[in-house]
C-alpha positions in Angstrom: -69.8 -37.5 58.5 -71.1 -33.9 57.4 -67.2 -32.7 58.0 -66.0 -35.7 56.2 -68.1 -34.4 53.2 -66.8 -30.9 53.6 -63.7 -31.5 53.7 -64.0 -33.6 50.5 -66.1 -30.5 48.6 -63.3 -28.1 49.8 -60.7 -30.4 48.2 -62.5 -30.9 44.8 -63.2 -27.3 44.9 -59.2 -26.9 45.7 -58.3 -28.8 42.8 -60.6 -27.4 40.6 -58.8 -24.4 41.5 -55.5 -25.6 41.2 -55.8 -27.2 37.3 -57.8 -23.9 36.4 -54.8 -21.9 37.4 -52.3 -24.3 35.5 -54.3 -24.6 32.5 -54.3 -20.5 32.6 -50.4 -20.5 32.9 -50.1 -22.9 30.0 -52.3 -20.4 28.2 -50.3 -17.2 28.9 -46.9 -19.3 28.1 -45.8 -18.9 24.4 -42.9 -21.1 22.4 -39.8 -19.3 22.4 -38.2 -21.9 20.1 -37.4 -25.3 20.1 -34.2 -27.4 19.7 -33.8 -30.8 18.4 -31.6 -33.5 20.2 -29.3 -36.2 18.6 -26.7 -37.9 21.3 -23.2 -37.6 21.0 -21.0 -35.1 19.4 -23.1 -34.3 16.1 -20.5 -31.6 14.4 -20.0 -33.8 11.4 -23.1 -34.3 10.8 -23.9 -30.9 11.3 -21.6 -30.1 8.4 -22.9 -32.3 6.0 -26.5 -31.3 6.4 -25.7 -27.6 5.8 -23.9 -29.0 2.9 -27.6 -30.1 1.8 -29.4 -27.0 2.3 -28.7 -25.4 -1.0 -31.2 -28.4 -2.0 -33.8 -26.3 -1.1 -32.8 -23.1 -2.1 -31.2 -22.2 1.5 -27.5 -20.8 1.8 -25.3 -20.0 4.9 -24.8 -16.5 5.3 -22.2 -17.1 7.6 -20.7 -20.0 9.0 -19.0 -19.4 12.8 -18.2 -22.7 13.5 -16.5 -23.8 17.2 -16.8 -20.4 18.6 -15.6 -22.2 21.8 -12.0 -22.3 20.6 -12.4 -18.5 20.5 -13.6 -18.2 23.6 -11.3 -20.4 25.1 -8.6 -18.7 23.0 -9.7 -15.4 24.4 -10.5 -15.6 27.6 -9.5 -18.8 28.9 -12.7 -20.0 30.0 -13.5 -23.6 28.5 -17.9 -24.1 29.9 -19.5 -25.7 26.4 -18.1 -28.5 24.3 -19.0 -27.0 21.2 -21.0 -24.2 19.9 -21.5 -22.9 16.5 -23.5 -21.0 15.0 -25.1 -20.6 11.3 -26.6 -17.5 9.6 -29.5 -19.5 7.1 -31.2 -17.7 4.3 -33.4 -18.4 1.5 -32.8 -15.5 -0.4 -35.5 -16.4 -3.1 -38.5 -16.9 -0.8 -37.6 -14.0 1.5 -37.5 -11.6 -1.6 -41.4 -10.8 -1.4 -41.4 -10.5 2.5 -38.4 -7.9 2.3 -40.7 -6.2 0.0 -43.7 -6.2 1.8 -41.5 -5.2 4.8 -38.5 -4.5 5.4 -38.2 -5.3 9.3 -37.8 -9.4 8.0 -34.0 -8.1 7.9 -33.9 -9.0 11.8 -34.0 -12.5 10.8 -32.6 -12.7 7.6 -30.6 -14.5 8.0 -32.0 -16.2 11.0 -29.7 -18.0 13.4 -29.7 -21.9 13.2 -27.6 -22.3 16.1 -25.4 -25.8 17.8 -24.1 -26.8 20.9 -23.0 -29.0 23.0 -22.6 -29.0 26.7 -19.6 -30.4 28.6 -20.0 -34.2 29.7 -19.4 -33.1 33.1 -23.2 -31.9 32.8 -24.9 -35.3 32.2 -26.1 -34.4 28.7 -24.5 -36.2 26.1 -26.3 -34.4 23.2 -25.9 -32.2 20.7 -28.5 -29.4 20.5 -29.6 -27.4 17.6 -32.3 -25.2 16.7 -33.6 -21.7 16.1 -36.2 -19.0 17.6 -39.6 -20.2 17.0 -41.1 -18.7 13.8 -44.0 -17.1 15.5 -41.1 -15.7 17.9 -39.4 -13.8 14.8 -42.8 -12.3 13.6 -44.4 -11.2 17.1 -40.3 -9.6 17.1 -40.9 -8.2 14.0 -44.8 -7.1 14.9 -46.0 -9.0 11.5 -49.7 -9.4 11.8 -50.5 -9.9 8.5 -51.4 -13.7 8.4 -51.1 -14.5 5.0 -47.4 -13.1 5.4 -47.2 -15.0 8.8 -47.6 -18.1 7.0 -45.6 -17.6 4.6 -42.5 -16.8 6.6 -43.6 -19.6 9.0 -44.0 -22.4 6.1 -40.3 -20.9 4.5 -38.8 -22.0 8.0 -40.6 -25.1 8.3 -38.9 -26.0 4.6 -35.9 -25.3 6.2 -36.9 -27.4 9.6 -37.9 -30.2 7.2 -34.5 -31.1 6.2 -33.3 -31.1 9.5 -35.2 -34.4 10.9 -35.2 -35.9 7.7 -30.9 -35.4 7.6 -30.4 -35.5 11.8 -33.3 -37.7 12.7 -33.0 -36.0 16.0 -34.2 -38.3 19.4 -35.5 -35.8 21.5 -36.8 -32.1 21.8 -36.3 -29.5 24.0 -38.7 -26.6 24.3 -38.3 -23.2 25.6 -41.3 -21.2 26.8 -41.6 -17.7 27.8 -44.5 -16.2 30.4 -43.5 -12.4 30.3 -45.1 -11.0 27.3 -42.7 -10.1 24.5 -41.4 -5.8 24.6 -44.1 -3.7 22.8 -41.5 -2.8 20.5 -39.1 -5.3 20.1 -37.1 -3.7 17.6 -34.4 -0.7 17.9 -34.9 1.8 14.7 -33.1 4.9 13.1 -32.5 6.3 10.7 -29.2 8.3 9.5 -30.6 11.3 6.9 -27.7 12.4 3.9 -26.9 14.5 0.9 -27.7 12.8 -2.0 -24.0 11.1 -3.3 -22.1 11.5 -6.6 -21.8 7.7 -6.3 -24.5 6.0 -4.2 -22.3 2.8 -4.4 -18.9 4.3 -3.1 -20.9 6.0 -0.7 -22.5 2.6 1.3 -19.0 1.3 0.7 -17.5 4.3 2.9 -20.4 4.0 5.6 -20.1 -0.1 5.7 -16.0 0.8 6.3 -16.8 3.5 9.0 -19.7 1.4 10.5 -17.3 -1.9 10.4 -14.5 0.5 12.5 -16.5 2.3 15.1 -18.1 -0.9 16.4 -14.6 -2.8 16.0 -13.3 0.4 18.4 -16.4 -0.8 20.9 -15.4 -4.7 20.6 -17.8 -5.9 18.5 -17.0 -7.7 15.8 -18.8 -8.2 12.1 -20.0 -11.9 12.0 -21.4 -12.2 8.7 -22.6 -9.6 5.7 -25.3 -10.1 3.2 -26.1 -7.0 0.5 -29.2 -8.2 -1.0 -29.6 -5.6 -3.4 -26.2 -6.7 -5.1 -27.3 -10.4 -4.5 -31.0 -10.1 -6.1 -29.3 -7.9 -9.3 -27.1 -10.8 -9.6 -30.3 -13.1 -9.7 -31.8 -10.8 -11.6 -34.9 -10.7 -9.8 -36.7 -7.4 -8.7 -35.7 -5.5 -5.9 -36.5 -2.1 -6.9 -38.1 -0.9 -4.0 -35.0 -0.2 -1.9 -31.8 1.7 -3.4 -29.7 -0.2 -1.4 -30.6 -3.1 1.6 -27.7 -4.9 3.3 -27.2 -6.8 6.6 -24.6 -7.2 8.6 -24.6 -9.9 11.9 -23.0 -8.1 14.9 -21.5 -9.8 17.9 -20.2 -8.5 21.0 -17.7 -11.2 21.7 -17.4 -10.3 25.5 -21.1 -10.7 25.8 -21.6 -13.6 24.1 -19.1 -15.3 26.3 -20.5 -14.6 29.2 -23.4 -15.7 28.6 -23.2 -18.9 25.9 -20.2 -20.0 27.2 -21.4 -19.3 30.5 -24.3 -22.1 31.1 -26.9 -20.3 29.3 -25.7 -21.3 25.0 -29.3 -21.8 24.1 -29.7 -17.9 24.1 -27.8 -18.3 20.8 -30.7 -18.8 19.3 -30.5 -15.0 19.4 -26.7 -14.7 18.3 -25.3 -12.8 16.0 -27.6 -10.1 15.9 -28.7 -9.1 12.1 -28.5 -5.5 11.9 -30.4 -4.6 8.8 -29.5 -1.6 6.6 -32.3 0.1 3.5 -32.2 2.9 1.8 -35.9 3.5 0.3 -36.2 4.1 -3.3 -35.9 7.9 -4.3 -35.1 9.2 -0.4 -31.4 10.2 0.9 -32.3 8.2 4.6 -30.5 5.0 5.8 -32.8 3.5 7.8 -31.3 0.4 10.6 -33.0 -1.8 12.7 -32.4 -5.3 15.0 -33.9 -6.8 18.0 -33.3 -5.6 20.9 -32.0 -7.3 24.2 -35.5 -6.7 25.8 -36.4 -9.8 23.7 -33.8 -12.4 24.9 -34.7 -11.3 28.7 -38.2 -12.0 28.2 -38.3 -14.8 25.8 -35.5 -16.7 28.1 -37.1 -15.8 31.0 -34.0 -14.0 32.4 -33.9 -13.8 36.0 -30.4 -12.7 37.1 -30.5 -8.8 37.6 -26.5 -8.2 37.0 -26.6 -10.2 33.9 -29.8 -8.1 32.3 -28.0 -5.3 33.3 -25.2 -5.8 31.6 -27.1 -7.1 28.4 -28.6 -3.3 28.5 -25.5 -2.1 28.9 -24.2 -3.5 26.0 -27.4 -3.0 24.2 -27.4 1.3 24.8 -24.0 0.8 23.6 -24.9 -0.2 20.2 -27.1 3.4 20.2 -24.9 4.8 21.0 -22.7 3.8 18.4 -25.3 4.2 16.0 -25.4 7.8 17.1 -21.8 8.4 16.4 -22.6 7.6 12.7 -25.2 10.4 12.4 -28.5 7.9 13.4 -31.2 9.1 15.2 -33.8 7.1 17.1 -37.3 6.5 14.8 -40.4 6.7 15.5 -41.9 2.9 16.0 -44.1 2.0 13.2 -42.7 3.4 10.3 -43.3 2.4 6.9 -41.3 2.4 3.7 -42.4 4.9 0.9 -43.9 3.7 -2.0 -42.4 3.4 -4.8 -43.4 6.0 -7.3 -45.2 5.4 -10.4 -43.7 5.5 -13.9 -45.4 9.0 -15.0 -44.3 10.2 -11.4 -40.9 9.3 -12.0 -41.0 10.5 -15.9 -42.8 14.2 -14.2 -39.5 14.6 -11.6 -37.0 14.0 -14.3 -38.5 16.1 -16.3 -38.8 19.2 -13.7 -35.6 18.2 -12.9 -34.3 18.7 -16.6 -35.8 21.8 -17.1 -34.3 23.7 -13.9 -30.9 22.2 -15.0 -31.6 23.4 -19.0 -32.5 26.5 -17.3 -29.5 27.1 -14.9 -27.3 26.1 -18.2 -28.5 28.9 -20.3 -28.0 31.4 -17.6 -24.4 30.2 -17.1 -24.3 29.7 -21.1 -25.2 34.0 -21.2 -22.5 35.3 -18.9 -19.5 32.7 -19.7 -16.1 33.6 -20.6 -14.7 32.6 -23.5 -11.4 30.3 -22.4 -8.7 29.1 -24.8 -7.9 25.6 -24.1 -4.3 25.1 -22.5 -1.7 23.6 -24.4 -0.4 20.6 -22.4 3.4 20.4 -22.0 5.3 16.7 -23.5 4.7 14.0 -21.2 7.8 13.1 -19.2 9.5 10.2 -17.8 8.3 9.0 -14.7 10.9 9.1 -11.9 10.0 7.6 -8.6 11.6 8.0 -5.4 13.4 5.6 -4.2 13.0 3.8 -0.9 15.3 3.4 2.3 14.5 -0.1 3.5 15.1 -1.3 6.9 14.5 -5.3 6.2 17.6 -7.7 5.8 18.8 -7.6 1.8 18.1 -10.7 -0.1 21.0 -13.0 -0.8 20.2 -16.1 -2.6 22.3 -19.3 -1.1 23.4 -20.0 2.1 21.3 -22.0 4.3 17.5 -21.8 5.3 16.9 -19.1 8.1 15.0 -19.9 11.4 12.4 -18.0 10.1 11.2 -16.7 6.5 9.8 -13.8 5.3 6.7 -13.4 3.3 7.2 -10.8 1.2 10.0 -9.1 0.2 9.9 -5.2 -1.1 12.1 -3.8 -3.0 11.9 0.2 -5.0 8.8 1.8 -6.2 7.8 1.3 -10.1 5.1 2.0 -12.3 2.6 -1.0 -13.5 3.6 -0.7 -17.3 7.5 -0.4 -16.4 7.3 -3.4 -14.0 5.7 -5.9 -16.3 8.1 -4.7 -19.2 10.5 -5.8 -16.9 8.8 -9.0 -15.7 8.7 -10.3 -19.1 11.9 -9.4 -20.0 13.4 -11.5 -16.2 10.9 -14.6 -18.3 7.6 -14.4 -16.3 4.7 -14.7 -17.7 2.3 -11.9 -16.8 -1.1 -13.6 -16.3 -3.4 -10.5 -14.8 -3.2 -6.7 -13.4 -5.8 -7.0 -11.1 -6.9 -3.1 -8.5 -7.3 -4.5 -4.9 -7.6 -1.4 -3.9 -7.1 2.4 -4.3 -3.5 2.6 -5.3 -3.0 -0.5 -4.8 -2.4 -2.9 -7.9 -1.2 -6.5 -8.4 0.8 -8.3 -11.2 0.1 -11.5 -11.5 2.9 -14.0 -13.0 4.3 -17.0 -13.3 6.6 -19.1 -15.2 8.3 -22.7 -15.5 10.1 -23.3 -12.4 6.7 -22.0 -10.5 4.1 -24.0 -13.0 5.8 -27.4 -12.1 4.4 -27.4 -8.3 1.1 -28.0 -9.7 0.2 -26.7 -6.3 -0.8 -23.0 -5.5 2.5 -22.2 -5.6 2.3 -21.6 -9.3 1.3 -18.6 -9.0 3.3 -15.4 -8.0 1.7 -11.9 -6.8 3.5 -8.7 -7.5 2.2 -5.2 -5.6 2.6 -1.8 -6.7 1.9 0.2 -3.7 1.4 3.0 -4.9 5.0 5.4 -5.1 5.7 3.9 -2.0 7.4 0.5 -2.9 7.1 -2.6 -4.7 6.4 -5.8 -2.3 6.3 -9.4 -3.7 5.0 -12.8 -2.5 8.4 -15.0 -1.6 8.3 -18.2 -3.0 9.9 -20.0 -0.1 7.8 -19.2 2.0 4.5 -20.2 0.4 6.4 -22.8 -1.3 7.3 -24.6 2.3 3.8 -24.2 3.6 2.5 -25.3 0.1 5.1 -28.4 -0.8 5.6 -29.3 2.6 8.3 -32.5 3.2 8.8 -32.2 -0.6 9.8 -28.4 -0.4 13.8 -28.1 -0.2 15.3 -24.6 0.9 16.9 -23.2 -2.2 14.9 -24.5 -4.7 13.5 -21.0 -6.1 16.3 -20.2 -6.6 16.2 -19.2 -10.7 12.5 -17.3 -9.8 14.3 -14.8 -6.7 16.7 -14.3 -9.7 14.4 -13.5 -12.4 12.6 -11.6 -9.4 16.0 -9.3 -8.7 16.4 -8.7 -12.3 12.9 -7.1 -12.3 12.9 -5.4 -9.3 16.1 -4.6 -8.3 17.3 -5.2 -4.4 14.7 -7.0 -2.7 14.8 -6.8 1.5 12.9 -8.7 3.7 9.3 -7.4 5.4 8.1 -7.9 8.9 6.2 -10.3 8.3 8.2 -13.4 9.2 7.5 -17.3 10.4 9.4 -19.9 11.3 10.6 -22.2 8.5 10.3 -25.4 10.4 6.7 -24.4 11.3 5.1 -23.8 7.8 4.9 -27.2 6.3 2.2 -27.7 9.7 0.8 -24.2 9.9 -2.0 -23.6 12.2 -3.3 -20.1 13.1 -4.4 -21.7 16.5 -5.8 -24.6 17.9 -9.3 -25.5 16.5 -8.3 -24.0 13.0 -7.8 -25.2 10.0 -4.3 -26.8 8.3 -3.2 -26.6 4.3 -5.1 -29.9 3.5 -8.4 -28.3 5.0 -9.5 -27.4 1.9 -12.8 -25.8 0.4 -15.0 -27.3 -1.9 -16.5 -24.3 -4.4 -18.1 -26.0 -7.1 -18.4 -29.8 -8.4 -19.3 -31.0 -12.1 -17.9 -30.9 -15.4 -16.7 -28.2 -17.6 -16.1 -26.2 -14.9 -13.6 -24.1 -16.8 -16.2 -24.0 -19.1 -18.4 -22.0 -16.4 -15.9 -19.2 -16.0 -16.3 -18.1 -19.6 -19.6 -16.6 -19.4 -20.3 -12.5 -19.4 -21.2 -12.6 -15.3 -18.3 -15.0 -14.4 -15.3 -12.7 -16.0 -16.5 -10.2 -13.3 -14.8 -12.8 -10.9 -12.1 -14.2 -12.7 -8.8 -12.4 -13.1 -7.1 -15.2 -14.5 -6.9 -18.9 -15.5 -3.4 -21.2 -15.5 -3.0 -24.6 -17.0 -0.6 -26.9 -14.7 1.6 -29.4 -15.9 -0.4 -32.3 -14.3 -4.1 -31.0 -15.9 -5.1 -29.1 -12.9 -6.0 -25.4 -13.0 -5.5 -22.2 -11.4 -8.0 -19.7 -11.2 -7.6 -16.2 -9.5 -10.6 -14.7 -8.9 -11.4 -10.9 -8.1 -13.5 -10.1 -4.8 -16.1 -7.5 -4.8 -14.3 -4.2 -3.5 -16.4 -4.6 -0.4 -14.7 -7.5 0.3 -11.4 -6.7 -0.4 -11.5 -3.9 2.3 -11.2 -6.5 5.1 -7.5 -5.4 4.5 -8.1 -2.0 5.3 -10.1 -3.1 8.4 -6.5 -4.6 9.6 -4.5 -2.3 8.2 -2.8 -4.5 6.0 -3.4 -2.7 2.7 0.4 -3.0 2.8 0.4 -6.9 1.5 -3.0 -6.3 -0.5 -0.9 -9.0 -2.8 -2.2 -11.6 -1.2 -5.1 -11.2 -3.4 -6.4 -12.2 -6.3 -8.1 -15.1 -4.1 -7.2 -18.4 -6.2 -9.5 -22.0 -6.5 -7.5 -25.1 -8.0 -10.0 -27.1 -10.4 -8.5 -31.0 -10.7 -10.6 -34.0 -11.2 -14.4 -32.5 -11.2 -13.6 -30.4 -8.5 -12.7 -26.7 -7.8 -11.4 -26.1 -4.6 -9.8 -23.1 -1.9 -7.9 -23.2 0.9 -9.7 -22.0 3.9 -9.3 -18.7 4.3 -9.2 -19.1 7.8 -5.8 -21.0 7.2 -4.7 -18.7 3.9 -5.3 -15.2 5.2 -3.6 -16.0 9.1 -0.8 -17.7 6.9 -0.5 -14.7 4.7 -0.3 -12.6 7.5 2.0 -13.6 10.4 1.6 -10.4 12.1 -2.1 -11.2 12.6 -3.4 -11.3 15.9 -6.7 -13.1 17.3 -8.0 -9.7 18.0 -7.4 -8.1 14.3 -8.6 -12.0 13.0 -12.2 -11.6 14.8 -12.2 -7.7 13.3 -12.2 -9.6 9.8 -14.8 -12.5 10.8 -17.1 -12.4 8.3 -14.6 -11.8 5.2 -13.7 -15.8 5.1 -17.1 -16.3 4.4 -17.5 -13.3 1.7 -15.0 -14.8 0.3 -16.3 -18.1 -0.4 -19.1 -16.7 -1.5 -17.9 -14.6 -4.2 -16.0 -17.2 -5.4 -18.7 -20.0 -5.8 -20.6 -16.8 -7.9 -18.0 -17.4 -10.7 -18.7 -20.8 -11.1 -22.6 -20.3 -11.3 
């Protein structure tokens, strides 16, 4: 009897012991984020609901949709039905936190990622989610709590609209025992000379920064400059001369380890690298989350596989260290911004030493006689040996057409003279680049596609050559079964009359193919268009001061539609130079089509692999984020 009741004390006592120790665990264990449910394959749906976000004042950043196609693309490898993945941000709301501090650029955007698993794996749901807000924060070490909450109730806005749009079934949580790194964020900081042009300068570091990590097989995902995008609001955003994000992706990495049974560490995916420049200093500060968080927070067990995310991680330092960056001290903080009389003291100092080392040079300065300048002459170009097929209108269609054709340099006022006299109508002379210009014209035969096919794009490239969009070519992808071979016939006329011999480029597909084009399976066709702006008037909305920075030109059709060519931000534009395709920079001006309410694009997924045959999958993922800088510069015209 007495053993009886010992044994029963020891096993109460046991017990005790035992729920103790799990309610301990369940204390030390911490949300790592959690993912909604909703069965079936949700992609649709998906699409629809981020059409909603702008509802309340959210906006995709970037948009990688069906990454798996990539991946299977790639590498062959086909281990999740679907994954995609969304850079949200609600640029209004996370003004004040960027100003308070600027580490929130890890997770602005933050990564609202989708996927679903193959049906081989008994789960017939599709997943989606994000890191846990209190995740971001502990990240980011943000211990203020009034700033904590802040952040926290942003994301629950966003979190909000998700059930109320998905009405997701089920949950799935993921918890994390190891204590997050001590420093969970990588920083340093790149010190320079104080520019002539602060502007030209970021755009020359964003280009070399976009080309050493494409050299390392990363690619750019998605690109935010916040300083340009809260001008444009015109809200305040003074502390910071510049501040800029770019999402980074490894696409290697993240195949082997979302498409390799472990996609909800895309909750991670694509890494926001966040670039400032503090008010008044001549120091580019960077920073992101490191690696070190997505082995703890995921629990990470596999030793090769956290070895390699390391690897990969010292790899991005070291890149960084190729552009001049040097590790920072953890814990830094932004300078304030100096006061008004501060300011108004340094400018004056500064005035006086210049007033000062102008009336020393003033003293001991020669005396010069301007020079006379000699009678402007006329300007002779060289002309070009081409190696491309000459063009002979007639005869029947090829196997495969052209693009472009080139033909002898010119200058921009001497080709449009000539333009107009062949009967185009010159609608625009837009820069896409440096030394790179387009003429924009059209005319009758052109004008009765009511398609985008009204619209031709003439390059002066520099001395070098003159290289036009071919008509027959974008006219069969365009016009499809109503496009006949020969039917441009009067424009590659009035095109020779302008430009003398034309011969045909590189850049060549088959004929028969165009009216279908597809880059590659899982990509978009002609008819997957996007929609940029809905309502009325929205001509009307391209007349103001701010939208005539984005429009180059407007075209009435013959059936009421519209063309509109709009001009990128020179930013964007430089995805060409990325590619090295400055060469047909005359696929810009980027046009919309505005018919019946609507203004519309073709996917520049589908236009720019169209526009460029010679593109491979490897130079298309070095350009992944311009599709979607695209689209957004030209939604900002019709705002």
């Amino acid at each position: 009897m007495k053993l009886t009741k010992i044994l029963l004390a020891l096993m109460l006592v046991m017990g005790y012991a035992n729920a103790v120790d799990v309610q301990s665990n369940i204390a030390k264990t911490k949300l790592t984020g959690e993912l909604y449910g909703s069965e079936g394959n949700q992609e649709a749906e998906i699409d629809e609901l981020i059409k909603k976000i702008g509802t309340i004042g959210y906006g995709t950043v970037a948009a990688n949709r069906n990454i798996q196609v990539h991946y299977y693309n790639k590498f062959k490898e086909k281990g999740i039905e679907m994954i995609s993945f969304f850079g949200v941000v609600n640029k209004e709301k996370l003004r004040p936190l960027l100003l308070k501090n600027p580490d929130f650029g890890a997770y602005a955007p933050f990564n609202f990622l989708v996927y679903k698993t193959l049906d081989i794996e008994n789960d017939d749901n599709t997943w989606y989610g994000h890191l846990a807000p209190s995740t971001m924060l502990d990240i980011i070490d943000e211990k203020d709590p009034d700033t904590r909450k802040a952040f926290a109730d942003m994301v629950g806005g966003f979190d909000a609209l998700v059930k109320k749009e998905m009405k997701p079934t089920k949950t799935k949580r993921f918890e994390h025992s190891k204590p997050l790194p001590e420093h969970g964020l990588t920083k340093m900081v790149k010190k320079f000379e104080a520019p002539d042009d602060l502007e030209e300068f970021i755009e020359d570091f964003v280009m070399e920064h976009d080309g050493r990590f494409s050299k390392h097989d990363f690619i750019i995902a998605g690109f935010i400059d916040f300083k340009f995008e809260y001008s444009d609001m015109d809200l305040e955003f003074e502390k910071y001369d510049a501040y800029w994000v770019s999402l980074l992706c490894h696409f290697k990495f993240s195949n082997s380890i979302f498409n390799r049974g472990i996609p909800e560490a895309g909750m991670f995916a694509p890494c926001s690298i966040y670039f400032y420049i503090p008010k008044g200093t001549n120091e580019l500060h960077v920073g992101y989350a490191s690696v070190d968080n997505w082995i703890n927070a995921l629990n990470f067990k596999d030793q090769k596989t956290i070895d390699y995310m390391r690897a990969i991680d010292a790899e991005v330092i070291e890149t960084f260290r190729e552009l001049g960056f040097e590790l920072e001290a953890q814990g830094a903080k932004v300078p304030e911004v100096m006061s008004l009389d501060e300011e108004n003291k340094a400018l004056k100092a500064k005035i006086k030493e210049l007033e000062s080392e102008l009336a020393k040079y003033k003293k001991g300065a020669p005396v010069t006689v301007p020079a006379v300048k000699p009678a402007a002459k006329a300007v002779e170009l060289p002309k070009k040996v081409f190696t491309g097929k000459k063009l002979v209108i007639g005869g029947k269609a090829p196997k495969e057409l052209t693009a472009y054709y080139a033909a002898n340099p010119q200058t921009i006022d001497g080709l449009k003279a000539k333009l107009k006299a062949a009967g185009f109508t010159v609608l625009a002379t837009t820069k896409i680049l440096n030394g790179k210009t387009v003429v924009t014209v059209t005319n009758d035969e052109l004008k009765k596609t009511n398609t985008f096919a009204a619209t031709l794009q003439v390059l002066v490239n520099g001395e070098d050559e003159v290289r036009v969009q071919n008509p027959s070519y974008f006219g069969a992808a365009y016009l499809q079964e109503k496009f006949k071979y020969g039917q441009f016939s009067a424009t590659l006329k009035a095109l020779q009359a302008a430009l003398g011999d034309m011969y045909e480029t590189n850049d060549k597909f088959e004929f028969d193919d165009l009216a279908k084009y597809q880059f590659m399976f899982g990509m978009p066709y002609f008819d997957d268009t996007i929609t940029v702006a809905e309502g009325e008037n929205l001509i009307g909305k391209l007349s103001g001061e701010k939208a005539s920075k984005y429009v180059a030109y407007t075209l009435k059709l013959p059936n009421g539609a519209s063309i509109v060519g709009h001009k990128l931000r020179s930013r964007t534009n430089k995805f060409l130079q990325k590619i090295e395709a400055e060469r047909n920079a005359d696929i810009l001006p980027y046009e919309s089509m505005i018919k019946d309410g609507k203004a519309v694009i073709l996917d520049p997924k589908y236009y720019l692999a169209l526009s460029l045959p010679l593109l491979s999958m490897s130079d298309f993922m070095k350009i992944a984020s311009a599709p979607g800088e695209i689209e957004k510069d030209i939604k900002r015209a019709y705002k």
